[in-house]
C-alpha positions in Angstrom: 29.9 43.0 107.2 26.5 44.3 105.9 25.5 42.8 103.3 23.6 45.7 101.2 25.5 48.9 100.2 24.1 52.6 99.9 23.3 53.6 96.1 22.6 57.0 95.2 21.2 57.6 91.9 21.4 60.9 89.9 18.3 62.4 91.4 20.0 61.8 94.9 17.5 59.6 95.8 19.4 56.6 97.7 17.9 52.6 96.9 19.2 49.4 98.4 20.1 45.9 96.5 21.7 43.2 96.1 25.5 43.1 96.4 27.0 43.0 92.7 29.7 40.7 93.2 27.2 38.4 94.9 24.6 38.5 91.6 27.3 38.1 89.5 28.4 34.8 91.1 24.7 34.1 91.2 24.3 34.1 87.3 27.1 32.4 86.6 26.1 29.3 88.7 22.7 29.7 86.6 24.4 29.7 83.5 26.8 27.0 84.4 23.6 24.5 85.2 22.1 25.5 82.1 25.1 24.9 79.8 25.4 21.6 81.4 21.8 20.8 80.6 21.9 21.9 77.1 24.7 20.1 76.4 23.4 16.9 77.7 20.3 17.2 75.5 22.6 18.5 72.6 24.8 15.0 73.2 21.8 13.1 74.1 20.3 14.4 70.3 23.4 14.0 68.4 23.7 10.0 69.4 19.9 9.5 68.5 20.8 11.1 64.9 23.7 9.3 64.4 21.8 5.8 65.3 18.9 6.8 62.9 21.9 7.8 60.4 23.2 4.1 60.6 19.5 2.9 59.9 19.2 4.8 56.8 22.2 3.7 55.5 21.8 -0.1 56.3 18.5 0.1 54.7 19.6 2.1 51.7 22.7 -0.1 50.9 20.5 -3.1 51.4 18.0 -2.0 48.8 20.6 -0.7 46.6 22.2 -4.1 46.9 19.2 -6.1 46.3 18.0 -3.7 43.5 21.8 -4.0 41.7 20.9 -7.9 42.4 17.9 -7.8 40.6 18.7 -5.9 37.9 21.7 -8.2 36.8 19.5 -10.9 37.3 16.7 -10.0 35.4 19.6 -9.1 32.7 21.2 -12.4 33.2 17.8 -14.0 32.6 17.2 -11.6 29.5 20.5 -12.9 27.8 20.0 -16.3 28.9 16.2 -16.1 27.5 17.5 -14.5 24.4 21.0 -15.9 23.5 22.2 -18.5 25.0 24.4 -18.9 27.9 26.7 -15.8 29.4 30.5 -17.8 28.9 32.0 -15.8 26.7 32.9 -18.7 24.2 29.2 -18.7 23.5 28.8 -14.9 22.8 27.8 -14.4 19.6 30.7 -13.1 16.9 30.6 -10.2 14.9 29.2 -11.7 11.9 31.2 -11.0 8.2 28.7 -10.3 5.4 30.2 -9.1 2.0 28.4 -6.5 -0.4 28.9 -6.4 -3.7 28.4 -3.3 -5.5 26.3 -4.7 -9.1 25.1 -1.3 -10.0 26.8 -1.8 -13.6 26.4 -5.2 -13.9 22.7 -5.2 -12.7 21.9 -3.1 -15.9 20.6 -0.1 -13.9 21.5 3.0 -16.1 20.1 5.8 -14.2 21.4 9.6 -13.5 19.5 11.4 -11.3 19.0 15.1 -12.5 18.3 18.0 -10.0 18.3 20.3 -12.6 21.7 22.1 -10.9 22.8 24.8 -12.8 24.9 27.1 -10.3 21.6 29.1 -9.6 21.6 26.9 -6.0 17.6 26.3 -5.6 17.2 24.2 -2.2 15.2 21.0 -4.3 18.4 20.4 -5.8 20.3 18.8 -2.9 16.9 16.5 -1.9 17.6 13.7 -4.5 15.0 11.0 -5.6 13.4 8.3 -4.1 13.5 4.3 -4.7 11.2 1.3 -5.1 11.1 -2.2 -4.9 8.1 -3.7 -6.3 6.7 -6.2 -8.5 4.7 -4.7 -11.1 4.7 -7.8 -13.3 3.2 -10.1 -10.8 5.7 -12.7 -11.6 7.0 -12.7 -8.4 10.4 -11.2 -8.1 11.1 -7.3 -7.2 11.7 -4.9 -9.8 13.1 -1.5 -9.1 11.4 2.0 -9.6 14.0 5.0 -9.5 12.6 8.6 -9.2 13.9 11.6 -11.1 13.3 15.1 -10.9 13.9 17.3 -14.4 15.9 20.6 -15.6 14.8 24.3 -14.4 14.2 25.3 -18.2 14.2 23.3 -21.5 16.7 24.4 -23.8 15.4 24.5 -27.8 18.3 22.6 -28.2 17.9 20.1 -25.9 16.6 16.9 -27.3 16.0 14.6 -24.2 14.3 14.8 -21.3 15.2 13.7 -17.7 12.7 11.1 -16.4 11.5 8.3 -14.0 12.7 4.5 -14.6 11.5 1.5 -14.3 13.4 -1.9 -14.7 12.1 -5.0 -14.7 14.1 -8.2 -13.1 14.7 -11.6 -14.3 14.7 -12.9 -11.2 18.8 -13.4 -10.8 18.9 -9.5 -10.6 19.4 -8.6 -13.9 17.1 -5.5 -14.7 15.8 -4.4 -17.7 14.7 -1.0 -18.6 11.0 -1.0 -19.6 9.9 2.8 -18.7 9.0 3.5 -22.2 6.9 0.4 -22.9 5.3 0.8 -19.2 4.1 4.0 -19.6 6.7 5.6 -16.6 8.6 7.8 -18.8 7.3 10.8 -16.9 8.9 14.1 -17.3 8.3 15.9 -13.6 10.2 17.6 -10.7 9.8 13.8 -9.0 10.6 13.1 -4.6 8.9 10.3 -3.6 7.1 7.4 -4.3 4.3 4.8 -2.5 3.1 2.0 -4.5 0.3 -0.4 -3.3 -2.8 -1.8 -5.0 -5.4 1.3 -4.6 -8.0 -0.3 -6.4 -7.9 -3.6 -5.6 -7.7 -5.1 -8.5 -4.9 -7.6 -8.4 -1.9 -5.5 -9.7 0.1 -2.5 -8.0 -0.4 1.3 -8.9 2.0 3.9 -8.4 1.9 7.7 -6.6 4.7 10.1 -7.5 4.8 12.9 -5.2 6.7 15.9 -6.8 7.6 19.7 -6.7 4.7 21.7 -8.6 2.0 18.8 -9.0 1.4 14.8 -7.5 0.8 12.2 -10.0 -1.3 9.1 -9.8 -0.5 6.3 -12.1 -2.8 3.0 -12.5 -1.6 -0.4 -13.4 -3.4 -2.0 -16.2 -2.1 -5.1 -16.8 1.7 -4.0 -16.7 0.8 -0.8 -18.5 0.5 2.6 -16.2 -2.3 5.1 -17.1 -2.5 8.5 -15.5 -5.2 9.0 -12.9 -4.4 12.2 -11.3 -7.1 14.5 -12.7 -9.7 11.4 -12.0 -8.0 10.9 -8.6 -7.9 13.7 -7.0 -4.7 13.6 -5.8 -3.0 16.0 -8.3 -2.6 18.4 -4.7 -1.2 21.9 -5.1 1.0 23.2 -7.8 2.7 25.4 -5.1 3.2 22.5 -3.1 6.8 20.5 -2.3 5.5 16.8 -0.9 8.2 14.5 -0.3 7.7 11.1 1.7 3.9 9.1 1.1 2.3 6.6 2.2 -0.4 4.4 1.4 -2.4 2.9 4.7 -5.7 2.2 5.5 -7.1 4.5 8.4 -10.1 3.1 9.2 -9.8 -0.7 8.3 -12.4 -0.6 5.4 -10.4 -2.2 3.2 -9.6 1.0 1.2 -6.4 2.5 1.4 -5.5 5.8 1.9 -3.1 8.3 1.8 -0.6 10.4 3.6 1.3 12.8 1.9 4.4 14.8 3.4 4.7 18.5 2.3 8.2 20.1 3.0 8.6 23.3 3.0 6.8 26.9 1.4 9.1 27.2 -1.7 9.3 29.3 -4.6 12.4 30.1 -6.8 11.6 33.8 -6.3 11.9 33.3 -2.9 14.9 31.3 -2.4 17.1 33.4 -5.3 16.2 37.0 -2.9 17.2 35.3 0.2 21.4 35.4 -1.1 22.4 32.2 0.7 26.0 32.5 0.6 29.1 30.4 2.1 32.0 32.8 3.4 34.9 32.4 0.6 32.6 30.2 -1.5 30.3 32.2 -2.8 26.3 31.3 -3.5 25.2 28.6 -1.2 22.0 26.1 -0.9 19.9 27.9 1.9 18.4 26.2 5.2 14.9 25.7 6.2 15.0 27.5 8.6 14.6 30.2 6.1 11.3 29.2 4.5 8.0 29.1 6.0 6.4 25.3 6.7 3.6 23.8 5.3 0.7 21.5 5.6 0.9 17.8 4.7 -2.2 15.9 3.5 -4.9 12.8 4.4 -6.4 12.1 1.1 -9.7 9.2 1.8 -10.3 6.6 -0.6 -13.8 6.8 -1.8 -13.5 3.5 -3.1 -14.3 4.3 -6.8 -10.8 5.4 -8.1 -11.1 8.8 -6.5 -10.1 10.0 -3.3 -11.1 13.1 -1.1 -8.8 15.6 0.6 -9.9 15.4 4.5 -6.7 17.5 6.0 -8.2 20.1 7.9 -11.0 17.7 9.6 -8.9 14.7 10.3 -6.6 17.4 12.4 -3.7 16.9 10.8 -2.8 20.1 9.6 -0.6 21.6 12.9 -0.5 25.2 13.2 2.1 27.7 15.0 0.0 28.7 18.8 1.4 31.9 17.7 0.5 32.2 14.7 -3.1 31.9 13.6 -3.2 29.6 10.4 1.0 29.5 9.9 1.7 25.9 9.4 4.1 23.9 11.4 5.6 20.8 9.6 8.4 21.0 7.4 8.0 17.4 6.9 10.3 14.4 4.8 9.3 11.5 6.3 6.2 9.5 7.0 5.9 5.8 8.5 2.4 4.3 9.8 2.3 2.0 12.4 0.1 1.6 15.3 1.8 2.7 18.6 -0.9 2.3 21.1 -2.1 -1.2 19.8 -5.4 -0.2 19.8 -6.0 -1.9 16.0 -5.4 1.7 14.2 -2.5 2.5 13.0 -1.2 5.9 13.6 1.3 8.3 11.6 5.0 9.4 12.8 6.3 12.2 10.4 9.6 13.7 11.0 10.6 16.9 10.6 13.2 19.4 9.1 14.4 22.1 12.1 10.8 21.9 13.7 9.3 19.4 15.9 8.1 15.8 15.0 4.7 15.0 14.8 3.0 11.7 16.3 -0.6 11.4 14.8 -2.6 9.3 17.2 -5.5 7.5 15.0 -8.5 7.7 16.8 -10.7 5.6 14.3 -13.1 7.7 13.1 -11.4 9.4 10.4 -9.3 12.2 12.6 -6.4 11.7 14.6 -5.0 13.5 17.7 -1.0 15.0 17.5 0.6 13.8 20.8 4.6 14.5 19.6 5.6 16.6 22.6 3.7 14.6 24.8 4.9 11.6 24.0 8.5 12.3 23.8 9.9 12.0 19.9 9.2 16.3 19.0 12.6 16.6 20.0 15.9 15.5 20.8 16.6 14.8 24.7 17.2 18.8 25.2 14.6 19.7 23.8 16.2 21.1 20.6 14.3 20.5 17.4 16.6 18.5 15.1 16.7 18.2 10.7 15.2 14.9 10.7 15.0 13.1 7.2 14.9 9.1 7.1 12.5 7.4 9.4 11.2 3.6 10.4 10.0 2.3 13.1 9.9 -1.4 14.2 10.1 -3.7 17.2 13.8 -4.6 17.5 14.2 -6.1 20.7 12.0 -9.0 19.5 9.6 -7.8 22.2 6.3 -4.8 22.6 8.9 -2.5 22.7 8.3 -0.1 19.7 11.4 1.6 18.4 11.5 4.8 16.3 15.1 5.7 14.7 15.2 8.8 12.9 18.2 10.3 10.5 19.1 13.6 11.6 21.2 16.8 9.7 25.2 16.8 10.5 26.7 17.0 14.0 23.1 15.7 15.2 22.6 12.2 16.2 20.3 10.4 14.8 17.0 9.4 16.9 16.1 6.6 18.5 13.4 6.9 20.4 12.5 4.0 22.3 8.7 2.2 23.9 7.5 0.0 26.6 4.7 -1.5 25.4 1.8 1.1 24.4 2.6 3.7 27.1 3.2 6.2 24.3 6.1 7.5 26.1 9.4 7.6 24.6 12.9 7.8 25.7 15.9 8.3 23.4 18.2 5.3 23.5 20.2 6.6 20.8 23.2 7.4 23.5 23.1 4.1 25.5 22.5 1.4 22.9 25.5 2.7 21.2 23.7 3.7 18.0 23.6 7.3 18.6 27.5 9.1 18.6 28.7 7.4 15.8 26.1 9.1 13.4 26.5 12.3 14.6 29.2 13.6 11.9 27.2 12.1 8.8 24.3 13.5 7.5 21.3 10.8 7.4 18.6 10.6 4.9 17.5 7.1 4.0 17.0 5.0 7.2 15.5 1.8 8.0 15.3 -1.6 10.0 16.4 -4.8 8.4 17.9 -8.2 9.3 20.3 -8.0 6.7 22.8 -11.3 8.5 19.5 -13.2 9.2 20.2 -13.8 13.0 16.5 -13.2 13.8 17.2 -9.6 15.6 17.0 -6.3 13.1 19.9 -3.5 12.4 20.0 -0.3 11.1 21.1 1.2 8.0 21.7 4.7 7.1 22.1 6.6 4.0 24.5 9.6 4.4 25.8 12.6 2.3 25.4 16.4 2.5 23.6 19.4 1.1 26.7 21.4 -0.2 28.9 20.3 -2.7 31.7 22.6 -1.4 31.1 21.8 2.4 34.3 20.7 3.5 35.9 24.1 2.6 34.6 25.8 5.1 34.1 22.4 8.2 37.0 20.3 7.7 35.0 17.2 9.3 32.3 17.3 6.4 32.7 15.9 3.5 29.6 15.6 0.4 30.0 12.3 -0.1 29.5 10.2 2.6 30.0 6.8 3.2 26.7 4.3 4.3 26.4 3.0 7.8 25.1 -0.7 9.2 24.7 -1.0 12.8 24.6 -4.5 13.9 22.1 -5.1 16.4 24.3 -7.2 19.1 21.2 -7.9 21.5 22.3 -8.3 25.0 25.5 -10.3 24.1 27.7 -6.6 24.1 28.4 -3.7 25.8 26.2 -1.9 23.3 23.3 -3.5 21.7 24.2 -1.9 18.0 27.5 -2.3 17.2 29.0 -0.1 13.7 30.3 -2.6 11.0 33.2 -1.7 9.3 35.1 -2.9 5.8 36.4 -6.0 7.4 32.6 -6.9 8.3 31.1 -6.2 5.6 34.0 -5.4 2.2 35.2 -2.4 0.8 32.8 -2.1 -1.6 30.1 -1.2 0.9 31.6 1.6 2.4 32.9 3.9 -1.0 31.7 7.3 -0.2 28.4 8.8 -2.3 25.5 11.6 -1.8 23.3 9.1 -0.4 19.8 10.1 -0.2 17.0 7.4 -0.8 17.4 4.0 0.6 15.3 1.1 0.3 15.9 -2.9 0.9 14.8 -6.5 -0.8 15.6 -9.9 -1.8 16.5 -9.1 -5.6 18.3 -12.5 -6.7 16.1 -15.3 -4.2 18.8 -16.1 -1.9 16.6 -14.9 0.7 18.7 -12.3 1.9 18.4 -8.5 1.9 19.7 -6.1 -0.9 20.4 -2.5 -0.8 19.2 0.6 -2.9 20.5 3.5 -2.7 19.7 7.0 -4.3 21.4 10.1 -4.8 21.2 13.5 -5.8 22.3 14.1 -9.2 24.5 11.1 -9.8 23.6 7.4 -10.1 21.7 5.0 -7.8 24.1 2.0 -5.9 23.1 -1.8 -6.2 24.5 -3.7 -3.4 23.8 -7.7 -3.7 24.3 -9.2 -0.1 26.4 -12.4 -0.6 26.5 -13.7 3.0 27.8 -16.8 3.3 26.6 -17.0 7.2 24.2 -20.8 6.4 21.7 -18.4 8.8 18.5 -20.4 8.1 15.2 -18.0 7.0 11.8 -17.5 6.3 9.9 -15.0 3.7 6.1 -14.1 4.0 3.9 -12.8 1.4 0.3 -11.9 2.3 -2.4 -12.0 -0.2 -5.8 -10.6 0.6 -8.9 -11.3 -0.1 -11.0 -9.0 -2.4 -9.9 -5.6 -0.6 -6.5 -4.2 0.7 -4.7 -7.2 -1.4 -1.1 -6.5 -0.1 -2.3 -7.1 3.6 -0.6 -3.3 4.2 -1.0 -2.8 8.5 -1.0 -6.7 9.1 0.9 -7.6 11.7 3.0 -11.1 11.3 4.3 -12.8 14.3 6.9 -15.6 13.9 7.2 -18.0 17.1 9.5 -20.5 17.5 11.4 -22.0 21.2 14.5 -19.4 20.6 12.4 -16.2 20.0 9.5 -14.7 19.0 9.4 -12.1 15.9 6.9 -9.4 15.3 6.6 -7.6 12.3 4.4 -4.9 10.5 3.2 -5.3 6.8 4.5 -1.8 6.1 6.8 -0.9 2.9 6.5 2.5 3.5 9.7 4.2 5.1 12.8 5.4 5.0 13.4 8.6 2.8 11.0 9.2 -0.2 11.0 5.4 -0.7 9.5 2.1 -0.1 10.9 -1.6 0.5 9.3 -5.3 -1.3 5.9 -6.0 0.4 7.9 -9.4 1.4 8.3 -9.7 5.0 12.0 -11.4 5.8 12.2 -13.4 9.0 15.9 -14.3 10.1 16.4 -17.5 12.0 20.0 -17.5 12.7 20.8 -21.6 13.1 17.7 -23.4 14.3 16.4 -25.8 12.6 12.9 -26.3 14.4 9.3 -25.7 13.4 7.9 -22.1 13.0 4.2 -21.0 13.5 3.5 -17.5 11.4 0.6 -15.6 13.2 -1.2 -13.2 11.0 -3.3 -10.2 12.6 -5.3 -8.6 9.7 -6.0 -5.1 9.4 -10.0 -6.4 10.0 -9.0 -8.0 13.0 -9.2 -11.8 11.9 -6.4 -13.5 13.3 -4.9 -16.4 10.9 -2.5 -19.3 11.7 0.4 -20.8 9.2 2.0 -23.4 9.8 5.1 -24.1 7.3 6.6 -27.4 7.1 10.4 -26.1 5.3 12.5 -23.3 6.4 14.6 -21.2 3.7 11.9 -20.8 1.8 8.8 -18.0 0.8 5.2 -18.7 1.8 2.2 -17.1 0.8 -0.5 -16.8 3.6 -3.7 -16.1 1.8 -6.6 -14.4 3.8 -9.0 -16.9 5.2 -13.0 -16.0 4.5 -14.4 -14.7 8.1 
């Protein structure tokens, strides 16, 4: 049979080919072999990712292993470093420390007036700040209460709403001496810093205020205005709230920082018609009112000061806004972050973004907020932060910044390794953080108040509106304090909330907390609390442990300058831990703490060394012989 076949295409034209059945069987064989070799290589591929697959995975559960390993190791030998051995029958209890509300029987009779009326003007919900402070030099703290006045004096109207000072006995019975003193000050009073401006041996007072700052000298006991003198009078337009005396360059001088708020008028806020739905006129939000600029005043060192703001680069403006200030700012605490020797300035701020002011020595400072992580909360919101303090709680270089924040925010804590001046917000995983978000924080602050040698938190709650809980069923006005309990590595959580079977009843009764400020009032050698509201009376809470926690309280005297030893750094070190803190009464909310500094101890009972860093940079060495007891470390002469 022939092989090839006549084709004639459609031009008639005949060709010759190959036989199509015998192609077809042709391609088919060439497929076939093809397939086959594809599928060898495909098999042949397949195995060698599959053994690469198992590699990978040994190696990654092997690290994983080893890193798990390692990381409960290094937290077994963290807790074993820090407290003691992991069996549960030596974890540390919850401890049970009673206060005891004394307000009354303290002798402090004090209303704070806001100067409320109905008309609903935003400075009315702020409150007054709080002092501890001893003005006498006799040695035991006396308390300084901040008032702010009435819109308009009535004809009628025969007294006038002022600050207070009472002086203590030393078993935390006060006295009210305002009139003798020279305090009885009629202003629109916030805040207050008190240190020794002039060095002369006795501790001077600066009232910051709505519609004019004031600067009162001690003589002797007696307080004589210096604000024309001073300087420091700032703007009548201005609203400054939080202060802080520090010393920015190490001179020996201090200066001061002073926290504006917000651009406020009466005009202003009355056109604006806050208003709650069913409620009728309501206290408006920041949000509403343009910021403003705070201010670096430099002490000259002849009683006056001068106003460097704008050069030391403080004074943040709005990148879209040519000239439109930033900061809405309440709180201020100095302390340096990098450990460079300077310290620097964390202000926190109302519905806009914190600022972190980086000291670069020569009079001027660098803002590095968003950059280093505490401008905003972890999504990057901006939050209403109040209260702030920052210390190092873990007992370690780890710097910690905690921050009160507005209702249904958390409050902050924003956490350091070392002087990375990077921050992370721990408020979530050390269990501080959810149970503040219903309250609204204003005073905050670190303190030892069970004497175990590790610092807590306390918070001072209550909200703006007086009516709030008509229209959010979860707020409330008054609000009751909080005390975390910092639990170290012994709990789940490292801050654990105390409730009224830790620390009594007494503690927890609901108020419009606003101020907040600590000290040892009776010399127990425990911590006290003061706390401030807005337009009703202060709380007195006397700390009556009964814990036999063994302690340690150091006062620093300097030389000829800078007599308080404000920005030292003390550093307690004994075989169970090693405690480091700053020489800083300025914090919290429009308030400052005794210029005492409290060491717990919990139960040991062996030697101490106290290490003293002074702002200069001489480094001094104490050596007490007797626990429970307060020492005075006196500047040594380089």
């Amino acid at each position: 049979m022939d092989n090839h076949n006549s084709h004639t295409d459609e031009s008639g034209t005949s060709t010759e080919g190959p036989n199509v059945m015998d192609e077809e069987l042709i391609i088919d064989e060439e497929n076939d072999e093809i397939i086959g070799v594809m599928l060898r290589r495909s098999l042949v591929f397949i195995l060698v990712l599959a053994v690469i697959g198992v590699l990978v995975y040994l190696f990654v559960v092997r690290e994983t292993e080893q890193e798990i390993k390692l990381n409960q190791t290094d937290r077994k030998e963290v807790q074993a470093r820090n407290f003691g051995e992991e069996d549960e029958a030596h974890i540390t209890p919850i401890p049970n420390v009673t206060f005891t509300d004394i307000t009354e029987l303290s002798g402090l009779q004090f209303n704070h007036e806001n100067g409320a009326s109905g008309q609903k003007l935003l400075p009315e919900t702020m409150g007054g700040g709080c002092a501890f402070l001893d003005y006498d030099n006799d040695g035991d703290q006396d308390i300084l209460l901040i008032n702010s006045k009435i819109w308009e004096q009535s004809e009628t109207q025969n007294s006038v709403a002022t600050s207070k000072l009472y002086e203590n006995d030393g078993r935390g019975i006060y006295t009210d001496v305002s009139e003798q003193t020279g305090l009885n000050v009629e202003m629109y009073g916030m805040g207050c810093a008190v240190a020794d401006y002039d060095n002369d041996g006795d501790v001077d007072l600066f009232i910051s205020a709505l519609g004019g700052n004031r600067l009162l000298r001690n003589d002797n006991g007696v307080f004589t205005d210096q604000t024309q003198i001073s300087g420091l009078s700032g703007d009548v337009n201005n609203w400054s709230t939080s202060c802080a005396w520090f010393d920015m360059e190490n001179d020996g001088d201090l200066d001061l920082f002073v926290c504006n708020y917000i651009t406020w008028s009466k005009e202003i806020d009355i056109s604006q018609g806050f208003s709650l739905v069913g409620v009728g006129r309501a206290y408006g939000p920041p949000t509403s009112f343009g910021g403003s600029f705070s201010q670096l005043y430099e002490n000259n060192g002849d009683g006056t000061f001068a106003d460097i703001s704008e050069q030391a680069g403080i004074q943040i403006t709005n990148k879209d806004q040519e000239g439109v200030a930033v900061g809405k700012s309440l709180g201020v605490v100095p302390v340096d972050v990098n450990l460079d020797g300077f310290l620097d300035l964390v202000v926190s701020n109302d519905t806009v973004r914190n600022f972190l002011f980086i000291n670069q020595g020569d009079q001027s400072f660098e803002e590095t907020g968003i950059l280093a992580g505490i401008a905003f909360d972890p999504n990057g919101n901006a939050r209403g932060a109040m209260g702030i303090d920052a210390a190092n709680f873990r007992n370690d270089e780890c710097l910690g910044i905690g921050i009160g924040n507005f209702a249904n925010e958390m409050s902050a804590l924003y956490v350091c390794e070392g002087a990375t001046l990077s921050f992370v917000d721990e408020a979530i995983s050390t269990g501080f953080g959810p149970q503040t978000r219903s309250d609204l924080t204003f005073g905050m602050f670190f303190f030892d108040f069970d004497l175990d040698g590790r610092l807590d938190i306390f918070g001072a709650n209550g909200h703006l509106e007086e009516e709030i809980n008509k229209v959010q069923e979860s707020q409330f006005y008054e609000q009751a304090p909080q005390l975390f309990w910092n639990a170290g590595f012994d709990y789940e959580t490292e801050f654990i909330r105390m409730n009224e079977n830790n620390l009594g009843e007494e503690f927890f009764v609901p108020l419009v907390g606003r101020g907040a400020t600590y000290a040892d009032i009776d010399g127990d050698g425990d911590l006290d609390l003061l706390i401030t509201t807005s337009g009703r009376s202060p709380r007195l809470l006397r700390n009556d442990q009964e814990l036999d926690n063994n302690w340690l309280r150091v006062v620093l005297r300097g030389t000829t300058d800078n007599r308080q030893g404000i920005g030292a750094v003390v550093t307690l070190t004994n075989d169970s831990a090693v405690q480091r803190r700053v020489m800083m009464p300025s914090k919290s909310y429009l308030s400052q703490t005794e210029t005492v500094l409290t060491f717990g101890l919990a139960k040991t009972t062996e030697s101490v060394a106290v290490e003293v860093l002074w702002p200069n940079g001489n480094l001094q060495v104490a050596n007490p012989t007797q626990l429970n007891q307060q020492i005075i470390v006196e500047q040594s002469k380089p």
